[in-house]
N, CA and C atoms of all chains as a GROMACS GRO file, in nm:
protein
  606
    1UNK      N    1   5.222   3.040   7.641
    1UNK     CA    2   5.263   2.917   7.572
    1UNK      C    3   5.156   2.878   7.469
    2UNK      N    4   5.026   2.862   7.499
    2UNK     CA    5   4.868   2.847   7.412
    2UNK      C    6   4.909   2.951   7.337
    3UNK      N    7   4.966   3.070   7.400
    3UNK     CA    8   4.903   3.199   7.302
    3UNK      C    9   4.981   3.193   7.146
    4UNK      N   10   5.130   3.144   7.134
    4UNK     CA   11   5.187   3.085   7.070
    4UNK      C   12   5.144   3.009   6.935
    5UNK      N   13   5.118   2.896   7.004
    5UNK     CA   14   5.026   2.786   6.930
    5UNK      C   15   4.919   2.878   6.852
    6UNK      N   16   4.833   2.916   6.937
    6UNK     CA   17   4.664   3.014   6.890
    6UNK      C   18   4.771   3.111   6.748
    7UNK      N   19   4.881   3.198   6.765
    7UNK     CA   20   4.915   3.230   6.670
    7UNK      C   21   4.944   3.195   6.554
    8UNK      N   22   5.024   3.052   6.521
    8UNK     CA   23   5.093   2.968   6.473
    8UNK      C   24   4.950   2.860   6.400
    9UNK      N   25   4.838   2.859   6.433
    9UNK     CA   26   4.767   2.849   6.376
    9UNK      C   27   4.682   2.919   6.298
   10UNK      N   28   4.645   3.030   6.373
   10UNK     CA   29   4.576   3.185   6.302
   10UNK      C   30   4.651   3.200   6.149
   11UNK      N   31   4.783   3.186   6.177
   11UNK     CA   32   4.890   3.237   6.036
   11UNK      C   33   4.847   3.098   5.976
   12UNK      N   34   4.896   2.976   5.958
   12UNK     CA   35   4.802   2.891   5.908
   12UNK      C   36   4.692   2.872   5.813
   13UNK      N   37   4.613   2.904   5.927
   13UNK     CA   38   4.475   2.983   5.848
   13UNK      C   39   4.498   3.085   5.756
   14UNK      N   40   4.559   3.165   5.740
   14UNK     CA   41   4.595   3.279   5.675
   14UNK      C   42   4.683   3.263   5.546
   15UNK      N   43   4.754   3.143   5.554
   15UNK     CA   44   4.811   3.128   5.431
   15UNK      C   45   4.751   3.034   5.359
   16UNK      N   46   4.662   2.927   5.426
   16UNK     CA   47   4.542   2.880   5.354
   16UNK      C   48   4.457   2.950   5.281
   17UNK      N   49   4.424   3.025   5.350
   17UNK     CA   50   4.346   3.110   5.277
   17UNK      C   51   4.367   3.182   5.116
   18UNK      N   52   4.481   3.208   5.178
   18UNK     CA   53   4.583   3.304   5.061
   18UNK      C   54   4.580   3.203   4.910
   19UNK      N   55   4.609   3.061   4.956
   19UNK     CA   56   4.612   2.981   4.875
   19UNK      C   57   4.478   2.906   4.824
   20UNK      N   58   4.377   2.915   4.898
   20UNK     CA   59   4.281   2.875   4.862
   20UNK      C   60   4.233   2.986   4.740
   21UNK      N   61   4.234   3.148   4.774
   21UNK     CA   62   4.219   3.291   4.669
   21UNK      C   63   4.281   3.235   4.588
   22UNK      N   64   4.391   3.226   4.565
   22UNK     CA   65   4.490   3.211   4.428
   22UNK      C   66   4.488   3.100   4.362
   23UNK      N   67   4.451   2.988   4.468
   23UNK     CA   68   4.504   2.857   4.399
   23UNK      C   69   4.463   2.834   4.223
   24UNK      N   70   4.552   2.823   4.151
   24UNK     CA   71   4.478   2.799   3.959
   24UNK      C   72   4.373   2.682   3.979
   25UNK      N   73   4.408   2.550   4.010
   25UNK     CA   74   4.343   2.491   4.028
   25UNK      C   75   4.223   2.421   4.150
   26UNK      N   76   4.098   2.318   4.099
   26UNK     CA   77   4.034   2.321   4.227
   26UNK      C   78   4.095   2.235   4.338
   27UNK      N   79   4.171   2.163   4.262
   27UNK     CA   80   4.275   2.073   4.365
   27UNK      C   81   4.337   2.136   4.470
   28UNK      N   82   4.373   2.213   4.405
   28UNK     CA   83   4.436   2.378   4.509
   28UNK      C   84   4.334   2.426   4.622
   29UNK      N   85   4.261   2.428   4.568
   29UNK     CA   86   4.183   2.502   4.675
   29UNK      C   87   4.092   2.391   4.800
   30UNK      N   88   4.093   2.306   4.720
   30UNK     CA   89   4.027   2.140   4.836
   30UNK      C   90   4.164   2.128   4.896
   31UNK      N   91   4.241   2.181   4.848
   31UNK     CA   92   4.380   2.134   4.937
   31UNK      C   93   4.367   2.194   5.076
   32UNK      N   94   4.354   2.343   5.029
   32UNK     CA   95   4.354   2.447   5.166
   32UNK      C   96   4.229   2.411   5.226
   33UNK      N   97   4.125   2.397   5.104
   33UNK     CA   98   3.971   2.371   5.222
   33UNK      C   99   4.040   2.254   5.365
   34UNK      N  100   4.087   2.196   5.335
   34UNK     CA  101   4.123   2.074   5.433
   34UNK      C  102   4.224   2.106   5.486
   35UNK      N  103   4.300   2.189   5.501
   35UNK     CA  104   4.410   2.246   5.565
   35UNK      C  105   4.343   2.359   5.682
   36UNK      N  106   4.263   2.414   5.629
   36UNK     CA  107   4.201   2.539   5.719
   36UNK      C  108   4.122   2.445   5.810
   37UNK      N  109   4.027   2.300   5.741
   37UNK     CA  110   3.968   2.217   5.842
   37UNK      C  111   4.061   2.175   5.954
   38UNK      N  112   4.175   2.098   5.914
   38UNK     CA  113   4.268   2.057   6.029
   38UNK      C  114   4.318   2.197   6.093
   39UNK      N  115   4.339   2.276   6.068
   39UNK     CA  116   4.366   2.396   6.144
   39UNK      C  117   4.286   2.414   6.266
   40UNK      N  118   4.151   2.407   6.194
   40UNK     CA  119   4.062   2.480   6.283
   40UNK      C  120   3.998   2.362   6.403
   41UNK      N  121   4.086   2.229   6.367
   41UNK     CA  122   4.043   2.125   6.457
   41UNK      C  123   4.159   2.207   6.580
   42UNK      N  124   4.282   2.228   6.566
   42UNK     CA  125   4.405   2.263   6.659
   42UNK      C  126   4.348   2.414   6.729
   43UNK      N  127   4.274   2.515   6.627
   43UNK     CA  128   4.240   2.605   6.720
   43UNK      C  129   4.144   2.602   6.779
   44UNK      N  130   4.047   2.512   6.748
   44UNK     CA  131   3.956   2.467   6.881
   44UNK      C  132   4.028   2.418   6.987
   45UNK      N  133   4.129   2.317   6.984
   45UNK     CA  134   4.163   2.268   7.074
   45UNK      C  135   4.222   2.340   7.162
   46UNK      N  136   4.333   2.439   7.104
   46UNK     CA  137   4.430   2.584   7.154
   46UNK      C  138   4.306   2.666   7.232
   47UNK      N  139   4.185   2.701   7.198
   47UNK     CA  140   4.156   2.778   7.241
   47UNK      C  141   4.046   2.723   7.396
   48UNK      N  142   4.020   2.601   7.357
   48UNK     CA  143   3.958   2.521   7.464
   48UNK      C  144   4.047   2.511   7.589
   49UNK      N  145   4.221   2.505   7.522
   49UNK     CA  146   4.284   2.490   7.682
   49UNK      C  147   4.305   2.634   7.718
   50UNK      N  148   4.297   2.744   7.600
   50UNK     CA  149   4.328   2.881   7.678
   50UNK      C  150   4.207   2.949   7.794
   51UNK      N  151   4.096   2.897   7.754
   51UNK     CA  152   3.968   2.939   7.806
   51UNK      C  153   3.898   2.833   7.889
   52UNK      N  154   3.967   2.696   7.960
   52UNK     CA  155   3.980   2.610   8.044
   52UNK      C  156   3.846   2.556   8.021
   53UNK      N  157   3.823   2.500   7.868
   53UNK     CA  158   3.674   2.477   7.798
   53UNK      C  159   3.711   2.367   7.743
   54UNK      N  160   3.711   2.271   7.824
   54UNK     CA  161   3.713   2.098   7.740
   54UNK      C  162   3.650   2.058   7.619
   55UNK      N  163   3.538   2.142   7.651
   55UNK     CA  164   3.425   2.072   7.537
   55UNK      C  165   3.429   2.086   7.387
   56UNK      N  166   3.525   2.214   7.441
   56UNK     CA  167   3.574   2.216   7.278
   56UNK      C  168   3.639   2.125   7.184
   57UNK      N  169   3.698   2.009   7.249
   57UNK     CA  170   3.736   1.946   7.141
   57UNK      C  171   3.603   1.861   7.090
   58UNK      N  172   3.533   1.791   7.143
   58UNK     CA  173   3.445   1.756   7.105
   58UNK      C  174   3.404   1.804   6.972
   59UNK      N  175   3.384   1.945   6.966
   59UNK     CA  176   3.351   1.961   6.836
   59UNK      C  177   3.458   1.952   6.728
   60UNK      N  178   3.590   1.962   6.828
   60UNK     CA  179   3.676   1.975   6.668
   60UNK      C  180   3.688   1.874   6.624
   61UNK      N  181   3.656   1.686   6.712
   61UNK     CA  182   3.629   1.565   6.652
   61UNK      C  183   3.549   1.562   6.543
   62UNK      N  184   3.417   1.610   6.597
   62UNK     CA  185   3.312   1.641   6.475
   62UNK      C  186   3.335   1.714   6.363
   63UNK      N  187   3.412   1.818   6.390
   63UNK     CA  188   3.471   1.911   6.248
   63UNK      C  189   3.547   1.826   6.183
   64UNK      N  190   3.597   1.729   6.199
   64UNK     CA  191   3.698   1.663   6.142
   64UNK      C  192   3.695   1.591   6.066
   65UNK      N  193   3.558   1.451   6.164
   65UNK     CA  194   3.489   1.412   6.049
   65UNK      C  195   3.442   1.445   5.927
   66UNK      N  196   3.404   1.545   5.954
   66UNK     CA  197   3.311   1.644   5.851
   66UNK      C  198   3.366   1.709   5.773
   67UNK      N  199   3.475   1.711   5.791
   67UNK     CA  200   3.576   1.808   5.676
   67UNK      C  201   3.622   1.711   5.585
   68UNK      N  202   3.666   1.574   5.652
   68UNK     CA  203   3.718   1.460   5.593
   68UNK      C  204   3.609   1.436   5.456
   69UNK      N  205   3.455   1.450   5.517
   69UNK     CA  206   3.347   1.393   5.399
   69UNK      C  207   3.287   1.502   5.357
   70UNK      N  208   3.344   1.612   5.336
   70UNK     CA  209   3.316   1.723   5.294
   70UNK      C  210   3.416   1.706   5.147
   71UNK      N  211   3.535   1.705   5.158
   71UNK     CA  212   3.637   1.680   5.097
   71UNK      C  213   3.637   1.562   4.949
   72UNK      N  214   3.565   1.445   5.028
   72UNK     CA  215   3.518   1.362   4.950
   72UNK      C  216   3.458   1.390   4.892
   73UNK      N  217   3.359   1.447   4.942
   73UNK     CA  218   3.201   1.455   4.815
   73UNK      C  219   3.237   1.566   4.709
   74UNK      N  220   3.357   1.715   4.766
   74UNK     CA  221   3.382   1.800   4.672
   74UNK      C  222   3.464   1.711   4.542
   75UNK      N  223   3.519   1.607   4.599
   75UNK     CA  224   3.636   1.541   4.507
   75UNK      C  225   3.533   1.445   4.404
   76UNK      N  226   3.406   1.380   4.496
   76UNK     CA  227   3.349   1.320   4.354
   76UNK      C  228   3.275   1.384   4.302
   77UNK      N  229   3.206   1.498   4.302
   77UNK     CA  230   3.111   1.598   4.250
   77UNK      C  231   3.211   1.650   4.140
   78UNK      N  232   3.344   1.632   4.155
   78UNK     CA  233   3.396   1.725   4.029
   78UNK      C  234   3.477   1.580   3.947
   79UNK      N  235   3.434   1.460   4.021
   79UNK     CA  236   3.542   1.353   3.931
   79UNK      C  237   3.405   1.331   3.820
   80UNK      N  238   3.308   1.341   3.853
   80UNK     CA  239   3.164   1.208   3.802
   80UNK      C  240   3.084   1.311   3.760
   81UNK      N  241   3.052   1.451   3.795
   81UNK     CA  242   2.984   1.593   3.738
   81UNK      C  243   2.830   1.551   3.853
   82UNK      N  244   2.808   1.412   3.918
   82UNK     CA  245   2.754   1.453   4.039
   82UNK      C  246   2.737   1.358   4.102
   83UNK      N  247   2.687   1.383   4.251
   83UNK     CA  248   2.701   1.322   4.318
   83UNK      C  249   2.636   1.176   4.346
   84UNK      N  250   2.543   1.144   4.253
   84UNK     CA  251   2.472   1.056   4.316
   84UNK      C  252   2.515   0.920   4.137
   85UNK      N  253   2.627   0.991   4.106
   85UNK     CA  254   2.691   0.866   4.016
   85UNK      C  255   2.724   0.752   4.096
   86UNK      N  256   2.643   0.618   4.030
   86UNK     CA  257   2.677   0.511   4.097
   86UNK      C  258   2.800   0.416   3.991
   87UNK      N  259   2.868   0.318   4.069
   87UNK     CA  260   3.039   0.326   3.990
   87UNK      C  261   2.964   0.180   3.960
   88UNK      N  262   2.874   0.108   4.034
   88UNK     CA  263   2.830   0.020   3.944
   88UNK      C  264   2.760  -0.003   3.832
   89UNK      N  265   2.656   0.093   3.812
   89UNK     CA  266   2.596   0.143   3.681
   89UNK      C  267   2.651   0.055   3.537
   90UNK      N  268   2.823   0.145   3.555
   90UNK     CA  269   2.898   0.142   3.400
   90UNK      C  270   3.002   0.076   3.434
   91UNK      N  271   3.063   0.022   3.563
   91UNK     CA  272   3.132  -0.105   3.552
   91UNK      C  273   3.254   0.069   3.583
   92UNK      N  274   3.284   0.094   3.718
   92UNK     CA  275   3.384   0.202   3.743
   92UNK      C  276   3.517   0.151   3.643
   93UNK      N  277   3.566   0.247   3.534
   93UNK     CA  278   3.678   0.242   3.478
   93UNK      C  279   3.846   0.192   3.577
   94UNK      N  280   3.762   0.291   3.707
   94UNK     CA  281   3.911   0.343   3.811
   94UNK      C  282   3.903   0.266   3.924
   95UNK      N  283   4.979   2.673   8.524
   95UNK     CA  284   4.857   2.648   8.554
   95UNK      C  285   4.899   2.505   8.636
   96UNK      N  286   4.995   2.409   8.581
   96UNK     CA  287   4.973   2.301   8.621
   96UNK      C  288   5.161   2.301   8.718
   97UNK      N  289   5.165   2.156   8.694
   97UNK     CA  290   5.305   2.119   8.768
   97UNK      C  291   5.431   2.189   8.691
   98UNK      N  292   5.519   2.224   8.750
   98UNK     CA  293   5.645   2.300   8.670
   98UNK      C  294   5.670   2.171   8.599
   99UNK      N  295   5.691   2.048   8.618
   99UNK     CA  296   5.755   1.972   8.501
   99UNK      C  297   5.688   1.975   8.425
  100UNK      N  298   5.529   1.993   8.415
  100UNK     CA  299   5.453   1.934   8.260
  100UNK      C  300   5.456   2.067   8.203
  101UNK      N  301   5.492   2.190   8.260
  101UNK     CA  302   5.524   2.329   8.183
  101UNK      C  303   5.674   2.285   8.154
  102UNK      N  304   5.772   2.236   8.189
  102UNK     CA  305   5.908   2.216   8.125
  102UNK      C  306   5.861   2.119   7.975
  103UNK      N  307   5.812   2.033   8.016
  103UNK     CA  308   5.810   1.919   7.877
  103UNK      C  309   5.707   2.008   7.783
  104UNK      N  310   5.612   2.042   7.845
  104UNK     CA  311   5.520   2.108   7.695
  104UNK      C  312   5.553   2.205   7.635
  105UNK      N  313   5.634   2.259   7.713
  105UNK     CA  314   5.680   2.408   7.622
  105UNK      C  315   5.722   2.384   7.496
  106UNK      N  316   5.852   2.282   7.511
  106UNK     CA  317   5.914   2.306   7.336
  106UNK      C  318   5.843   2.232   7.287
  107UNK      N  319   5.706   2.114   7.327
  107UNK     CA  320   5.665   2.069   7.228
  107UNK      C  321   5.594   2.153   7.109
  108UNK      N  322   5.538   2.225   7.222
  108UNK     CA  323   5.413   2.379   7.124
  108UNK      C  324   5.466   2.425   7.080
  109UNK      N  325   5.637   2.462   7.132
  109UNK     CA  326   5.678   2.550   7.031
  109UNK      C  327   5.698   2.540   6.916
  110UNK      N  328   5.776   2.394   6.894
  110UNK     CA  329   5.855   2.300   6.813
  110UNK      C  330   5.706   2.283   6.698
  111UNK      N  331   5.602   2.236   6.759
  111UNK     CA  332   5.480   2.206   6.718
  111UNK      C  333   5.414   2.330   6.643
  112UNK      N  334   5.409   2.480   6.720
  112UNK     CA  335   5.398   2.558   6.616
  112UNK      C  336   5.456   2.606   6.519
  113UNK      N  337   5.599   2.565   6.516
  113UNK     CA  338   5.727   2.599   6.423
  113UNK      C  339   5.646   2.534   6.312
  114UNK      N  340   5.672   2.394   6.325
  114UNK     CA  341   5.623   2.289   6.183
  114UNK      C  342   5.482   2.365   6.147
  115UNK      N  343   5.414   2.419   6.237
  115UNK     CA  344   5.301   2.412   6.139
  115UNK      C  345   5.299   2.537   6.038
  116UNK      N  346   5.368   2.633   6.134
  116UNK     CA  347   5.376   2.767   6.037
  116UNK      C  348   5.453   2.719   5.844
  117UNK      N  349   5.577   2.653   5.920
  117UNK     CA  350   5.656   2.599   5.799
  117UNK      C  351   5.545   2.514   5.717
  118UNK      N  352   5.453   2.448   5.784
  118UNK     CA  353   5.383   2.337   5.679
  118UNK      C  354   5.296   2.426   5.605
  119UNK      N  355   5.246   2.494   5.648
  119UNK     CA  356   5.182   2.643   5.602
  119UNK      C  357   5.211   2.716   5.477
  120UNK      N  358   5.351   2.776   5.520
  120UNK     CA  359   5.427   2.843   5.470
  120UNK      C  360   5.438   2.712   5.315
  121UNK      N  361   5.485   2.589   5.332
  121UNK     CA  362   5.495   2.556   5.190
  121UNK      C  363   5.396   2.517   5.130
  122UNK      N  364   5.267   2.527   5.157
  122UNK     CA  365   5.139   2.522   5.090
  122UNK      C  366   5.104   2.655   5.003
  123UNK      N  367   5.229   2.737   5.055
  123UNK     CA  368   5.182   2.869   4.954
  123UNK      C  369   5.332   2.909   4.870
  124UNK      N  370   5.405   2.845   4.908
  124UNK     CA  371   5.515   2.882   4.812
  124UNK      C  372   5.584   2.774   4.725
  125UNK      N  373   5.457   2.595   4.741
  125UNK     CA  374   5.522   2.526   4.644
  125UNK      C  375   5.479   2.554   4.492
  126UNK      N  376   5.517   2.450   4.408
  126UNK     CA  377   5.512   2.486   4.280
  126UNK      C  378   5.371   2.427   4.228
  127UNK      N  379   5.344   2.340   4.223
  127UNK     CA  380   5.207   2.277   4.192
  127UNK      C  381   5.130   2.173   4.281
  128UNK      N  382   5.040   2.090   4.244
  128UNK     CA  383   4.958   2.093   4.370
  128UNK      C  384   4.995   1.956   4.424
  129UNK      N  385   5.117   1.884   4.349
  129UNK     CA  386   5.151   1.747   4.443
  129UNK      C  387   5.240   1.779   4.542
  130UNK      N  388   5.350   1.908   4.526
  130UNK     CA  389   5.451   1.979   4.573
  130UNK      C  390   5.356   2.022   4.746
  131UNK      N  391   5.252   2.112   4.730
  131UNK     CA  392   5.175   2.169   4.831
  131UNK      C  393   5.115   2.055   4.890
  132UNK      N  394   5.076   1.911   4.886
  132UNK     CA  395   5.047   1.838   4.942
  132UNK      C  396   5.141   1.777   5.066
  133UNK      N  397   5.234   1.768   4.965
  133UNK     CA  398   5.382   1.728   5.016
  133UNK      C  399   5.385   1.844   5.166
  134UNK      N  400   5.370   1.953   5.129
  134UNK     CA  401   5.406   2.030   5.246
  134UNK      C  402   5.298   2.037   5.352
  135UNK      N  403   5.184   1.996   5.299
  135UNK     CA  404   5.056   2.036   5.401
  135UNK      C  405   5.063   1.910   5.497
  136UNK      N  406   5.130   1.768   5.412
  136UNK     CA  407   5.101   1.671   5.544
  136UNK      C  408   5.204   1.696   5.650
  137UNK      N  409   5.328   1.736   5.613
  137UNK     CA  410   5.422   1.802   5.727
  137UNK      C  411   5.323   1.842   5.831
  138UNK      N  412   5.255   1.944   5.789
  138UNK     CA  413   5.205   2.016   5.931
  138UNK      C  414   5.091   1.955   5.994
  139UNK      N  415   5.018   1.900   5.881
  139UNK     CA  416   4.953   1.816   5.950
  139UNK      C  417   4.950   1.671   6.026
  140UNK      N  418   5.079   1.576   6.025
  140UNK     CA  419   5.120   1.532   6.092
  140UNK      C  420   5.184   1.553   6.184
  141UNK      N  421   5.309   1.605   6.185
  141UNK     CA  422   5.470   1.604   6.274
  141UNK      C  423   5.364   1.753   6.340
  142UNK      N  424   5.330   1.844   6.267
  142UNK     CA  425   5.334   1.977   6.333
  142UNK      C  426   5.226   1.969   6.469
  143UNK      N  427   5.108   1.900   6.399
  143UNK     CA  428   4.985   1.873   6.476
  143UNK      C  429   4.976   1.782   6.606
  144UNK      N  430   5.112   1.652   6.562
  144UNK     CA  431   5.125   1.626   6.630
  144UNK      C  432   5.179   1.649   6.764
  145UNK      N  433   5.306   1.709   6.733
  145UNK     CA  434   5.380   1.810   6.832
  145UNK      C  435   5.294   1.876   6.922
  146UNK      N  436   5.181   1.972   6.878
  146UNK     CA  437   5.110   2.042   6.940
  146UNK      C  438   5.009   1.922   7.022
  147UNK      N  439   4.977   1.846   6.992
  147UNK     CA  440   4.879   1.752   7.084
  147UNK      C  441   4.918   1.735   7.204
  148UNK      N  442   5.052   1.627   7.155
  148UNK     CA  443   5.131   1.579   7.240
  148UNK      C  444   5.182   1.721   7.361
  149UNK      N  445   5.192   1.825   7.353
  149UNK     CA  446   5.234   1.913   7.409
  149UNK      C  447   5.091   1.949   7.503
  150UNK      N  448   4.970   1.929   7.454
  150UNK     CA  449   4.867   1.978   7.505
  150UNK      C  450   4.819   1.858   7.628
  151UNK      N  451   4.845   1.700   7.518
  151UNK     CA  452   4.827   1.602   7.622
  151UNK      C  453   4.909   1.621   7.742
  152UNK      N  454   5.042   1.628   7.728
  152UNK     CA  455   5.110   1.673   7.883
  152UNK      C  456   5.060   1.784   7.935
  153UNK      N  457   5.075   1.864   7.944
  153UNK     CA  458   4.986   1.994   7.966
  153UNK      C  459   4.816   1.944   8.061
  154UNK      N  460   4.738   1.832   7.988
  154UNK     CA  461   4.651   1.852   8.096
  154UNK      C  462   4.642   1.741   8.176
  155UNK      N  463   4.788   1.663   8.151
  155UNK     CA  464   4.807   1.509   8.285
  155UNK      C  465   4.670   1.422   8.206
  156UNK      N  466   4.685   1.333   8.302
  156UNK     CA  467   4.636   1.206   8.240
  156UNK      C  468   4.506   1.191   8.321
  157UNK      N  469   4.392   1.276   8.203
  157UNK     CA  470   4.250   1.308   8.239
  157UNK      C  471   4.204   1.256   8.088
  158UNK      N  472   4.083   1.304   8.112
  158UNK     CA  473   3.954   1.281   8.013
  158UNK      C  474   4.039   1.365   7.888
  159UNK      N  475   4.081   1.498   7.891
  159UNK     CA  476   4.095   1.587   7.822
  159UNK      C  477   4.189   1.491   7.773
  160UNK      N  478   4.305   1.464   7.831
  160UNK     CA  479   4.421   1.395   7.726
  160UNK      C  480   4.362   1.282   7.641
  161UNK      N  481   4.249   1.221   7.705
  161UNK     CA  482   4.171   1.084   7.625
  161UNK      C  483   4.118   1.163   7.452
  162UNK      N  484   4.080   1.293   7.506
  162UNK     CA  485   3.990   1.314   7.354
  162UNK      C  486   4.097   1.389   7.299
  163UNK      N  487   4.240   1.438   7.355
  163UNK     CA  488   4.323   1.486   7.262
  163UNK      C  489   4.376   1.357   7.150
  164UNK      N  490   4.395   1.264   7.252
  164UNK     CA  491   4.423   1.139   7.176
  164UNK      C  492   4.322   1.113   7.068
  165UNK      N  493   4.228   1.128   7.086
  165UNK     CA  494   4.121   1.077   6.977
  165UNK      C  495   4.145   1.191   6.833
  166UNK      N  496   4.153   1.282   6.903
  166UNK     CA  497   4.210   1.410   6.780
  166UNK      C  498   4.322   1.370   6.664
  167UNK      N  499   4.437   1.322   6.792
  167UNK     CA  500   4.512   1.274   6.715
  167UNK      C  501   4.528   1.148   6.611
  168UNK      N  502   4.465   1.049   6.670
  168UNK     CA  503   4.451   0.944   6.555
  168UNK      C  504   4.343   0.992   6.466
  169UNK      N  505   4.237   1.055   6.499
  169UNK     CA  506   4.191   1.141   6.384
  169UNK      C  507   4.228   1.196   6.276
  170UNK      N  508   4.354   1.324   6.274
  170UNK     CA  509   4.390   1.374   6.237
  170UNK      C  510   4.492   1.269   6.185
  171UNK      N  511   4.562   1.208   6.244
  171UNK     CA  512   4.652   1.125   6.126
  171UNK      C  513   4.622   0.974   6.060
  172UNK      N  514   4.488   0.968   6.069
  172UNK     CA  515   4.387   0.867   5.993
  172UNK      C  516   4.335   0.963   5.858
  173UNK      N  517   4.246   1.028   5.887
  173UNK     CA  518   4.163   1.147   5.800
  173UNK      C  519   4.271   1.228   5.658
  174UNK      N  520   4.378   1.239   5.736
  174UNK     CA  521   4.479   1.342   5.682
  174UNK      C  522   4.479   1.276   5.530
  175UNK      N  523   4.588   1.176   5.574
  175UNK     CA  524   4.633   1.078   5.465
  175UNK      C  525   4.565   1.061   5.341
  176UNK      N  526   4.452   1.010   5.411
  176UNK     CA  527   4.323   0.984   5.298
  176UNK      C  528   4.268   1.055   5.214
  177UNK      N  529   4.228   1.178   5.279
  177UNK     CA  530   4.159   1.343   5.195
  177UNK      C  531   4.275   1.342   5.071
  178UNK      N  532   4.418   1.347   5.155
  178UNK     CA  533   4.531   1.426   5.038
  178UNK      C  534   4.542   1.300   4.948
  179UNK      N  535   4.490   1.172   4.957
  179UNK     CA  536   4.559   1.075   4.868
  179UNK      C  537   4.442   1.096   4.755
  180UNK      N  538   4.303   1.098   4.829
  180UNK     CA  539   4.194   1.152   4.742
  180UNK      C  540   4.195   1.241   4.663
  181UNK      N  541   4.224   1.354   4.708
  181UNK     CA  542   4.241   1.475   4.607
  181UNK      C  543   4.408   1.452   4.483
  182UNK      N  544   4.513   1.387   4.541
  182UNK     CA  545   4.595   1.323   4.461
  182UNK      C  546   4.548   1.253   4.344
  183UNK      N  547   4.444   1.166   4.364
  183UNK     CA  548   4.403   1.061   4.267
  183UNK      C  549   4.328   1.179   4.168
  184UNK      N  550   4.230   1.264   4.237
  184UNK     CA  551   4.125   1.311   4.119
  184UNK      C  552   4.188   1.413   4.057
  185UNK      N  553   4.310   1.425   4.134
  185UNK     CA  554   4.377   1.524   4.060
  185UNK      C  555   4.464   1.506   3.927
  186UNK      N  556   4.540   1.362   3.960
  186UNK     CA  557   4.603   1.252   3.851
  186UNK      C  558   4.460   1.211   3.746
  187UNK      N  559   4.369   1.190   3.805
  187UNK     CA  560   4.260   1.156   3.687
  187UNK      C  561   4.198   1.250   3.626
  188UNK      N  562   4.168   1.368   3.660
  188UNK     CA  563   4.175   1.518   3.553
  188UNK      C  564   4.310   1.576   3.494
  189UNK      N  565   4.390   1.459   3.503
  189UNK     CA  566   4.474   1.490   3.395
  189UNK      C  567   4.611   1.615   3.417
  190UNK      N  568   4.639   1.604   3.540
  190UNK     CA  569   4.745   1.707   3.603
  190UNK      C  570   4.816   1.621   3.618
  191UNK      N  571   4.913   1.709   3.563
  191UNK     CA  572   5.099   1.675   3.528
  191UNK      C  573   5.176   1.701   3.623
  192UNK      N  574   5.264   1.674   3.769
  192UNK     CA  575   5.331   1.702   3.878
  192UNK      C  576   5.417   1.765   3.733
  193UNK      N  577   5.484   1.857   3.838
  193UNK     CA  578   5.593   1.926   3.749
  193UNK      C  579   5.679   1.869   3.795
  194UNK      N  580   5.806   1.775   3.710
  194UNK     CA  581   5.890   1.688   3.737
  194UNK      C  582   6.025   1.815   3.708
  195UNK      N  583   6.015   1.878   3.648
  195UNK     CA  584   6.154   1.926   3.622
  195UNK      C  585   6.159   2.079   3.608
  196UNK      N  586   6.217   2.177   3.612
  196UNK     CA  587   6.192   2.354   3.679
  196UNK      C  588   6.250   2.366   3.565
  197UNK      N  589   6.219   2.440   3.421
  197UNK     CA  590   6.260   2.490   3.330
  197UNK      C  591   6.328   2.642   3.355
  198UNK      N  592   6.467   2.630   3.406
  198UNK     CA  593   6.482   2.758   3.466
  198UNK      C  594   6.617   2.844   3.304
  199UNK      N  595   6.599   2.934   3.373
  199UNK     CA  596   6.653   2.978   3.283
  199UNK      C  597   6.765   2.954   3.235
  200UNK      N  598   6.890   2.905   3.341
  200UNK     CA  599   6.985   2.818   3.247
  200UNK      C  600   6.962   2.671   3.203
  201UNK      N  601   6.819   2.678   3.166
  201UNK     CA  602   6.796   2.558   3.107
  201UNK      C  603   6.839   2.399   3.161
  202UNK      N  604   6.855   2.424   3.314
  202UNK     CA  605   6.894   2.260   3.381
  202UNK      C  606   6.776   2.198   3.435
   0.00000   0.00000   0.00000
C-alpha cells in the first residue's frame, strides 16, 4: 500500500525534474524546485511509515520550512538582482 | 500491520492520493506556460498530498505520529499557496504574459 504511494511520488520527482531540465523559464524551474520540495516532504513521510521510522517526519517539517524560504529568497534575488535590497530605501514601487 | 478497518479506509485514500499526485505531476510537465503548471502543481499538492496524509493519519490511529502528520499537513497547505502566489507575482512582474488564447492552426 506505502509501496504505491513511495512510487507515485518517485514519478513525481521525476517529472519535476524533467521540468525543472527544460523549463524556458526561471519561474519554471522554482516551480519544480518546490514541487520536488513538497514531494520529498511525502517521501519522507512514505518512507518513515515503510521503515516503521517516525522521526522522519520531523525532518520533512523542517524541509518544508526550508523549501518554503528557499523559494522566497530565489524569487527576490531574481526580482531586486540581490538579496539584501531593502523596499524601504526607494519607497517599494510593488 | 494495523487493524483490518484502518487497512480498509487507508487503502483508497493512498491510492486515490497517489492517483492525484501522479496527475498533479503529470500536468506540471505537459501544461503550456508557467501559470497553466502552477494551476496543476497545487492539485497535487493539495487534494493529492492531502489524500495521502489523511490515508497515513488513519493508518497509524490516533498517536504522536498522526499529531506530526497533521502538522505536515497544515504545513503543506499553508506554505503551498504562498511559494506559488510568490513565484506568480515575480513572474507577472518580469513581465510574463499567461497565454490566454492557443493560436492553433485553424486559427480559433
Amino acid at each position: 500500500m506505502f509501496e504505491i504511494a513511495a512510487v507515485a511520488v518517485v514519478i513525481a520527482h521525476v517529472f519535476a525534474v524533467i521540468r525543472a531540465l527544460r523549463g524556458p523559464t526561471v519561474f519554471d524551474r522554482l516551480l519544480a524546485g518546490n514541487t520536488i520540495g513538497t514531494a520529498a516532504i511525502l517521501l519522507l513521510a512514505v518512507v518513515g511509515f515503510l521503515t516503521g521510522r517516525p522521526e522522519f517526519l520531523d525532518i520533512g517539517i523542517t524541509y518544508g520550512l526550508l523549501n518554503l524560504i528557499g523559494t522566497l529568497a530565489v524569487l527576490k534575488f531574481f526580482r531586486f538582482g540581490d538579496l539584501s535590497h531593502d523596499a524601504q530605501e526607494e519607497g517599494a514601487e510593488l | 500491520m494495523s487493524s483490518l478497518a484502518a487497512d480498509i479506509i487507508s487503502w483508497p485514500l493512498i491510492v486515490a492520493g497517489s492517483a492525484l499526485y501522479v496527475i498533479g505531476a503529470l500536468g506540471l510537465l505537459r501544461m503550456p506556460d508557467v501559470f497553466t503548471r502552477m494551476h496543476a502543481t497545487s492539485v497535487s499538492d493539495t487534494l493529492g498530498a492531502g489524500l495521502l496524509l489523511a490515508g497515513m493519519m488513519v493508518q497509524a490511529g490516533f498517536s504522536l505520529v498522526s499529531a506530526k502528520l497533521a502538522v505536515v499537513l497544515l504545513l503543506l497547505l499553508y506554505t503551498g499557496p504562498v511559494a506559488t502566489h510568490a513565484i506568480a507575482r515575480a513572474a507577472r512582474y518580469a513581465g510574463l504574459e499567461p497565454q490566454l488564447h492557443v493560436d492553433k492552426e485553424d486559427g480559433s
